[in-house]
C-alpha positions in Angstrom: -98.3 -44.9 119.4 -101.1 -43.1 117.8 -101.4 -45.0 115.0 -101.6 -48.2 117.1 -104.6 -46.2 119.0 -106.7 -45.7 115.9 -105.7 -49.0 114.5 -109.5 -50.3 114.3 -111.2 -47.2 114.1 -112.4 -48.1 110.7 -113.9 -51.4 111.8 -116.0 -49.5 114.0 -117.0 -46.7 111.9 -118.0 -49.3 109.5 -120.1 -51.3 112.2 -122.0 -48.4 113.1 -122.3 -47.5 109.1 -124.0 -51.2 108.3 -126.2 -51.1 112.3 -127.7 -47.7 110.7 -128.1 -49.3 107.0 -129.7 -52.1 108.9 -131.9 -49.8 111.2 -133.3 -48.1 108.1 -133.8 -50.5 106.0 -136.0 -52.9 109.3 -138.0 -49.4 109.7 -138.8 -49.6 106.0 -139.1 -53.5 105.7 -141.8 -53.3 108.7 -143.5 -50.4 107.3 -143.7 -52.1 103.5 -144.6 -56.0 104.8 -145.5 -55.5 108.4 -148.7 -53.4 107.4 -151.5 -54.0 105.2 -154.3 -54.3 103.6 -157.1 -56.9 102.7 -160.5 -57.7 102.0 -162.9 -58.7 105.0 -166.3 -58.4 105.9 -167.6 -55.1 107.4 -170.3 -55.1 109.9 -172.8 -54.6 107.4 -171.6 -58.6 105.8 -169.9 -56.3 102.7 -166.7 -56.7 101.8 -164.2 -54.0 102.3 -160.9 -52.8 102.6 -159.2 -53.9 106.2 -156.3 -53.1 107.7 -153.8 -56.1 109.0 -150.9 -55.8 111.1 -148.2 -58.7 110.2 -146.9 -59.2 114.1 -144.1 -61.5 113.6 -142.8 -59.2 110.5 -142.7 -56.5 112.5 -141.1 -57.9 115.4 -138.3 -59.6 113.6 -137.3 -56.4 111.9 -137.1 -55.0 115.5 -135.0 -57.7 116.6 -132.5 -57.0 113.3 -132.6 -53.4 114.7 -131.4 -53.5 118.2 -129.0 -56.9 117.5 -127.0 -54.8 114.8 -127.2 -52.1 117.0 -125.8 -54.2 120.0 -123.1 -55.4 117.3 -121.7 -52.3 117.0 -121.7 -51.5 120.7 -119.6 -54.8 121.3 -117.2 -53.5 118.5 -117.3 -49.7 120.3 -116.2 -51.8 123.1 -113.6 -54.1 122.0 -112.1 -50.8 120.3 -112.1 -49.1 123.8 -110.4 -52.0 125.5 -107.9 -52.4 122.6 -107.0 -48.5 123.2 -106.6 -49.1 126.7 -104.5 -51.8 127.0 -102.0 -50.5 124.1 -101.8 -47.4 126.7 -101.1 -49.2 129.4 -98.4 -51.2 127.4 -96.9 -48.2 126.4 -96.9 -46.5 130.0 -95.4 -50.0 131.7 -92.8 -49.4 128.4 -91.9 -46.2 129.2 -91.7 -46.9 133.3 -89.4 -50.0 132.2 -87.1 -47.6 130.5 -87.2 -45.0 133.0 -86.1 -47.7 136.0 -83.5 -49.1 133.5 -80.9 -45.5 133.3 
C-alpha cells in the first residue's frame, strides 16, 4: 500500500523543482530586460543617462512566476487526492474482507 501512496511523489517534487527554476530564472529575466538604461534629455536639453522600466517585461515574467507556481499546487493537489482515494480503497478493501469471514 505504501508504495501506491508515494506513487507520484516524484512528479511533484519535480513540479515544484522546475516552478522554482522558473521563479528564479523570471526574477533574473525582469531584473536583466525589465530595467534599463538610455539616453534622453536632462532638464538642462543635455543628453544623459535615463533610467527605463520595461512594464510589460516585467509583468509577463510575474505571470510565468505565479502560473508555474499555481502548476505545482494543482500537482500538490492531485497527489493529495490520489493519496486519499487509494486510502479509502484500501479501507472499503479491508471492511469487505472483514464482513466476508
Amino acid at each position: 500500500m505504501e508504495e501506491q501512496l508515494n506513487k507520484w511523489k516524484a512528479v511533484v517534487g519535480a513540479a515544484w523543482a522546475l516552478a522554482a527554476i522558473a521563479v528564479v530564472f523570471s526574477g533574473w529575466m525582469a531584473y536583466r530586460y525589465g530595467l534599463g538604461e538610455t539616453t534622453g534629455l536632462n532638464e538642462l536639453n543635455q543628453l544623459a543617462p535615463k533610467a527605463v522600466i520595461n512594464m510589460p517585461v516585467i509583468i509577463g515574467c510575474a505571470f510565468q512566476a505565479v502560473a508555474s507556481i499555481l502548476f505545482a499546487t494543482m500537482f500538490s493537489m492531485m497527489n493529495s487526492i490520489y493519496q486519499t482515494s487509494v486510502d479509502i480503497w484500501w479501507q472499503n478493501q479491508r471492511a469487505l474482507r472483514r464482513d466476508s469471514r
